[in-house]
N, C-alpha and C positions, 0 to 999 in steps of 0.2 A: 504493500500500500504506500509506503514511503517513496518508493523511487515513482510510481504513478503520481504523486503530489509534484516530487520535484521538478516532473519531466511537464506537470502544467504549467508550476510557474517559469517554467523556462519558454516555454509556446507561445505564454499569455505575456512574457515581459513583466511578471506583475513586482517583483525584487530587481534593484540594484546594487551594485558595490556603495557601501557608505548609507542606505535607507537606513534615516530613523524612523523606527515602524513600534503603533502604539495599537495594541490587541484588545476588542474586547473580548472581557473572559467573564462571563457569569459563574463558573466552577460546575459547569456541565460536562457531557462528555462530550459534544463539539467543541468547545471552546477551550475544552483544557488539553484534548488534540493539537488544536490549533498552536498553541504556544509553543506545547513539545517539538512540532514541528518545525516553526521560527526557532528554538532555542538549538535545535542541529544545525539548522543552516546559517548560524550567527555568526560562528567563525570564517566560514568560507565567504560571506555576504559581509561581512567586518558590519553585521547591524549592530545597530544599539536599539535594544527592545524597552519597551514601557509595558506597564499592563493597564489597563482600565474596568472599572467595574462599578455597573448599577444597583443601586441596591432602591427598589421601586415601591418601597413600604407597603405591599399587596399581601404578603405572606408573613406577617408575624415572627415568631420566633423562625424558620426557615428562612427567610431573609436575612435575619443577622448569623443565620449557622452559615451561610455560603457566603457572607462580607467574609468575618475569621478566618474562612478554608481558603479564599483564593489571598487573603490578604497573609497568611502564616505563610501560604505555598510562595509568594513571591518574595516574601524575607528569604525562607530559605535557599532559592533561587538566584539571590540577589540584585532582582528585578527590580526598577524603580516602577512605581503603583498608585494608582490615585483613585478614589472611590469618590461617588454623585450620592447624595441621596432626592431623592423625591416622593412626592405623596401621590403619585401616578392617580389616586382613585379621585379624589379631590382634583386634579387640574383637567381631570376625562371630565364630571359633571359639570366644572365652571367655562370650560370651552365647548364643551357637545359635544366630547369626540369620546368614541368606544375609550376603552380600556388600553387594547391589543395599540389604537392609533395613537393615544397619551402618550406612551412607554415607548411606541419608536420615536417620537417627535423629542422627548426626551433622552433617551439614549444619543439619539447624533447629534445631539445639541453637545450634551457632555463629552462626547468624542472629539467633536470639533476644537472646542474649547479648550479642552488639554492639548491635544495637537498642538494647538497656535501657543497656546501657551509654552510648551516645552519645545516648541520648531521642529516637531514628527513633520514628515514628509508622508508616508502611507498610514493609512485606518488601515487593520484585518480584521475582517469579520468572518467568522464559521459556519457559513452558508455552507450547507453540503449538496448531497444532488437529489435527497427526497425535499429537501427545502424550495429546492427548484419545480420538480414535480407539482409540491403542494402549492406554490406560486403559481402555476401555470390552470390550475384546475378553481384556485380560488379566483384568476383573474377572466375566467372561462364563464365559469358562475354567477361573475357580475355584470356580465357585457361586455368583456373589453374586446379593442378590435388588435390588427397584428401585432403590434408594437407591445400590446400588455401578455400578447400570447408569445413572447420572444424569450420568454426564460430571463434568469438573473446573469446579469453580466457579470463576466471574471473579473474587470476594475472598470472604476470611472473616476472622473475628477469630480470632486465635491464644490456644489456652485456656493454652498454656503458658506466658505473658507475666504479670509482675504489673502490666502496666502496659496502654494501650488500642494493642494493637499489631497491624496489618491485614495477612493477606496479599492481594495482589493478582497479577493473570495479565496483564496489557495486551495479550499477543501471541496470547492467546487464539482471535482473530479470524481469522486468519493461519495458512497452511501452509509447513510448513519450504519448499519449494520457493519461496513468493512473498519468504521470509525470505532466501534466499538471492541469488535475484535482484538484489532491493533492496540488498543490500550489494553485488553485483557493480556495480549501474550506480552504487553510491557509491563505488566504487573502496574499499571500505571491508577492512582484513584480517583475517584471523581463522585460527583455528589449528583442527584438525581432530582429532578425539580416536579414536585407531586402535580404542581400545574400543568405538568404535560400530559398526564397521566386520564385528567377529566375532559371531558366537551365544554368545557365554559366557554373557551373562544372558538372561533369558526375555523382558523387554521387546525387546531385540535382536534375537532369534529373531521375535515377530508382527511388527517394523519392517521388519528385511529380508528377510524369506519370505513372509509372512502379506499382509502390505498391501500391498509391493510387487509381489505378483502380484495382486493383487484389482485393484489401480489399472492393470495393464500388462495383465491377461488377461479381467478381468471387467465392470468398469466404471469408467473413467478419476476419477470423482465418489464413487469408493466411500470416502476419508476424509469428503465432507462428507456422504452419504449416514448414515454411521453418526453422526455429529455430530448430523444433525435427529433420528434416533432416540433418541439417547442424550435433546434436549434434551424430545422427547414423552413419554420416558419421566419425567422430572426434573416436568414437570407433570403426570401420571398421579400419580406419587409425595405433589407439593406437596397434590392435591386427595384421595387415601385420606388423607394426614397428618390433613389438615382435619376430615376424618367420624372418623377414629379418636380423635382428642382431644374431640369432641363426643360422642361417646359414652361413652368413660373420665368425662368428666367426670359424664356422668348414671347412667352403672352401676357407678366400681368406688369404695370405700368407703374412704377412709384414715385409719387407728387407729394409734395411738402407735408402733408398732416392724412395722406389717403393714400390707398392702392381701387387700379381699377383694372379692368377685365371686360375684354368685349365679350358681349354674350353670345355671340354666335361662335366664336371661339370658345366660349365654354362649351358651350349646346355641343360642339362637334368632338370633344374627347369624350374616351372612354370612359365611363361612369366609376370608374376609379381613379384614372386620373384627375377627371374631374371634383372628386369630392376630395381629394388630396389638394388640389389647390387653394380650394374654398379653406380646409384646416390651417394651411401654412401660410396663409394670408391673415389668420384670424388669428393664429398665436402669434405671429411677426407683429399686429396689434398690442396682444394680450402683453407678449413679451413674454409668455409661457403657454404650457396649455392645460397645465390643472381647470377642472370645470370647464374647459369647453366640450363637451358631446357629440356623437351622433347626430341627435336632434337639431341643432344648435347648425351644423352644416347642411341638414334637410332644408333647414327654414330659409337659408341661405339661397340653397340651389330653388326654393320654391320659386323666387322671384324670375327666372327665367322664364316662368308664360305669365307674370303679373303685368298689369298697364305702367306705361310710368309715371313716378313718385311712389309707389309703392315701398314701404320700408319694412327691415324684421328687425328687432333688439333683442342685442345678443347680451352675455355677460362683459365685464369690463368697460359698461360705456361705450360697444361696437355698434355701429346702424351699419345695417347693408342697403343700399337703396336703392332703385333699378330707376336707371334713367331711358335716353333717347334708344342709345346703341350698347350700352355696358352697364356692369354691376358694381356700381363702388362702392368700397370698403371704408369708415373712417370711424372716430373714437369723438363722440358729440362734444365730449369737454372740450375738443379743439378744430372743433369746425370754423369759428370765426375767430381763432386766437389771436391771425397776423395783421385781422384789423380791429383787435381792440384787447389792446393791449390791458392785461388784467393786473388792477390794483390793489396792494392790500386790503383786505376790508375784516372788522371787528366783527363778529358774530355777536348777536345778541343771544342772553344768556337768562333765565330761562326769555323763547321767544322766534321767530323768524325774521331769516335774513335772506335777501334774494340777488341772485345774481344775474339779471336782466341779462346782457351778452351771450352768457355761455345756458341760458333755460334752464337755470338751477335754481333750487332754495334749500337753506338749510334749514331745517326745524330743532331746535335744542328744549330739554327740561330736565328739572330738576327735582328728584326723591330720594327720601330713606331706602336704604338697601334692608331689603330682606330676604335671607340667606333663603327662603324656599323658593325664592323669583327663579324661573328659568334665565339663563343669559340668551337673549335675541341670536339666532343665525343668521339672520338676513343680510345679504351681499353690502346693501346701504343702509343699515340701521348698527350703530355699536354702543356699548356701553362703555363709560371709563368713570375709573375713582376721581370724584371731583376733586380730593382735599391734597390729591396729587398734585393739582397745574397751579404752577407757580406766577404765571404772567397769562394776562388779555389773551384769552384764545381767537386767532386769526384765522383765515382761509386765504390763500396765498399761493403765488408760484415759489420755484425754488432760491435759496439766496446760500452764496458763501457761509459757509460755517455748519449747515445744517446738517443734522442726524437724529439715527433711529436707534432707539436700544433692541437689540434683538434676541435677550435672552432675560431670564428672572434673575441671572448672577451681575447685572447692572454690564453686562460688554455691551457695546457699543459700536455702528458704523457709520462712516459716512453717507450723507445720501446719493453723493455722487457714487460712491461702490456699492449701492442696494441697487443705486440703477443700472449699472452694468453689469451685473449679477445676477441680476432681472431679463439683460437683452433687452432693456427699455430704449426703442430706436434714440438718437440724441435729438431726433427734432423735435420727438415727443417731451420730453423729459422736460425742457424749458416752459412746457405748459401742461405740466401737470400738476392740477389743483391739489393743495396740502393744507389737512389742518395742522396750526401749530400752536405749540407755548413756546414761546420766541424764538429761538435755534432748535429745539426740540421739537419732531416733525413724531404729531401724534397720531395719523393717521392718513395715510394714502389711499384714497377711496378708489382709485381703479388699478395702478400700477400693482397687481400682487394683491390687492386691498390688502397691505400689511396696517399694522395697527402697532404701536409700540407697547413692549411687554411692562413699561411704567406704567400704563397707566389702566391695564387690565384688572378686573373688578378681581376681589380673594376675599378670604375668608375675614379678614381686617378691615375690608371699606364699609364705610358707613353713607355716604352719599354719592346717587349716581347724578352721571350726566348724561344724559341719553341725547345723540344727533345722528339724524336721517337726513339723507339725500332725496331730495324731489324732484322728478322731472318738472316744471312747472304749464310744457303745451300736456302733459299725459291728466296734468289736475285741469286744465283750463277745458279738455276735452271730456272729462268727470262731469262739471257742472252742466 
């Protein structure tokens, strides 16, 4: 099993000579594989290894027996270590997110973070190849299209780093079963996490029902069997990428604050290239493509038998609107930016403020927190601790000095590096509306809609500030 690792990270490029490489290790038997493995190739690779570890306050007393275990194991080792704590269950209900979503959001937060801190060059994480499997089957399950059916990659560059920092998968290669093995005949120990053991999350449910009856009743070969699929589909994907950016490049049009598209030029691709263009025009927008859908590119393509002026609204602030002879694409905040030029303006507090130019209003108010309140999901509605903001909350384009905090640990970026990190085109960026408390940019309502993590509601705020975004033609067309 060993020389099968080493001969991937050799394929995959994922090790250099001189990598500083920082491991998570939860003290399972992937992850405490995973070290063993880095701690052989340390000397030949001249790494210098870290360890990292969550400990996610979900599991009581078994959370702190696996802190002690990986934390004893790498004194012994004489590994340098750093341990996160969080209250994973607590920041799932105050953001709406699962459990399973908390604790990754948190984990690569924490990974990140040391990284930069200690100037790690590679993450390793101990993705093996039922991990892949179970990836491939959960993103199966929820719709996704080829790109979510493409399996987990051996490395990628982490966008959330300001610095050039890799993740990598080494164990990729490998199934928990040959993982386990290998530490059996190494006499090697490890601790066993009871939470895998149940259905409580959904990954859990396709691992212990789904695959291990596929592997016990169906076909003993059924994780690498979906692994060659997943890795066919990853090249199906790589080669539509290829033709869809060769033809973006020669049919769709890009103008200061828009991209356009003649529609008869769409009408005549193939209806997968076509709906590839509609997507990479809409995240070249977005600046990413979380929350864009399926749907969301239908509504797009609808407009090619609609009249014209017809429009469809997308996420992020996108209209598509079908004009004479094309479809164009653009981001409402910045339809008349270059003639009217946008001024700081004071929000009124509790009360509404409206921004005639750009057909916006903000709506703001003010209440006591009560901790059974749900927190709002909605794209343009957020909540923040009032007793947080320090200065006049404004709405504002960008100015020198500004930043966003992006983690609970008070780090800090600029907003010039959230927007490149973003792929926020540069011509957008100069007008993209911000709420702020003076340099402090509280909230970017279409870029990412990031929100800064100062001023997110906890279990300590006592009064909220609640502001929503209004279209003001969508209200005028209400009454």
């Amino acid at each position: 099993m060993l020389n099968k690792i080493i001969s991937f990270i050799q394929q995959n490029n994922l090790l250099s000579q001189g990598d500083s490489v920082v491991a998570g290790v939860s003290g399972g038997a992937d992850s405490i594989c995973l070290l063993h493995v880095l701690l052989r190739l340390r000397e030949e690779y001249h790494l210098r290894l870290h360890v990292v570890h969550i400990n996610h306050g979900l599991r009581a007393e078994e959370a702190g027996r696996d802190e002690q275990f990986v934390e004893t194991l790498c004194k012994s080792l004489q590994i340098e270590y750093g341990c996160f704590h969080y209250d994973v269950g607590r920041i799932a209900r105050e953001e709406g997110l699962s459990e399973e979503e908390a604790g990754r959001k948190v984990r690569y937060q924490a990974f990140v973070d040391y990284s930069l801190a200690h100037q790690c060059n590679k993450l390793a994480i101990a993705h093996n190849k039922n991990d892949n499997a179970e990836t491939f089957l959960f993103h199966l399950f929820r719709g996704s299209g080829i790109t979510g059916l493409s399996g987990i990659e051996a490395s990628r560059p982490l966008q959330e780093s300001n610095t050039k920092l890799t993740l990598i998968r080494p164990l990729l290669c490998v199934t928990r079963e040959e993982i386990e093995g290998f530490l059996a005949s190494e006499n090697i120990p490890y601790i066993i996490d009871s939470s895998n053991l149940t259905d409580k999350y959904s990954r859990n449910k396709i691992r212990n029902n789904i695959l291990n009856y596929a592997s016990a009743e169906i076909n003993v070969q059924s994780v690498g069997n979906i692994i060659e699929a997943a890795n066919t589909l990853k090249e199906i994907g790589d080669y539509l990428n290829q033709n869809i950016r060769q033809r973006y490049r020669s049919l769709v049009m890009e103008e200061e604050y828009s991209f356009r598209i003649s529609a008869d030029d769409l009408a005549g691709e193939h209806i997968v290239i076509r709906k590839g263009l509609v997507r990479l025009i809409l995240e070249k927008l977005a600046g990413q493509s979380k929350d864009l859908e399926a749907k969301h590119v239908e509504a797009a393509l609808s407009l090619l038998t609609k009249q014209v002026g017809k429009q469809v609204h997308i996420p992020y602030g996108i209209i598509a609107e079908r004009e004479y002879n094309d479809i164009k694409f653009y981001r409402k905040s910045y339809e008349k930016a270059d003639l009217n030029p946008f001024q700081p303006v004071e929000l009124q507090i509790p009360g509404r403020t409206e921004l005639p130019h750009c057909r916006t209003a903000v709506l703001t108010e003010l209440f006591d927190y009560k901790k059974s309140e749900c927190i709002p999901k909605s794209h343009y509605t957020k909540w923040f601790d009032y007793d947080k903001i320090e200065n006049a909350v404004q709405i504002r384009t960008r100015k020198e000095g500004d930043f966003i905090q992006i983690n609970a640990l008070g780090g800090r970026k600029k907003l010039k590096d959230y927007f490149i990190d973003q792929k926020v085109p540069r011509k957008i960026r100069d007008n993209q509306l911000l709420i702020t408390d003076g340099s402090h940019v509280m909230w970017i309502p279409d870029s990412g809609n990031r929100m800064s993590e100062r001023y997110k509601v906890t279990g300590s705020t006592k009064k909220i500030l609640s502001m929503s975004l209004i279209d003001m033609e969508e209200m005028k067309n209400e009454r």
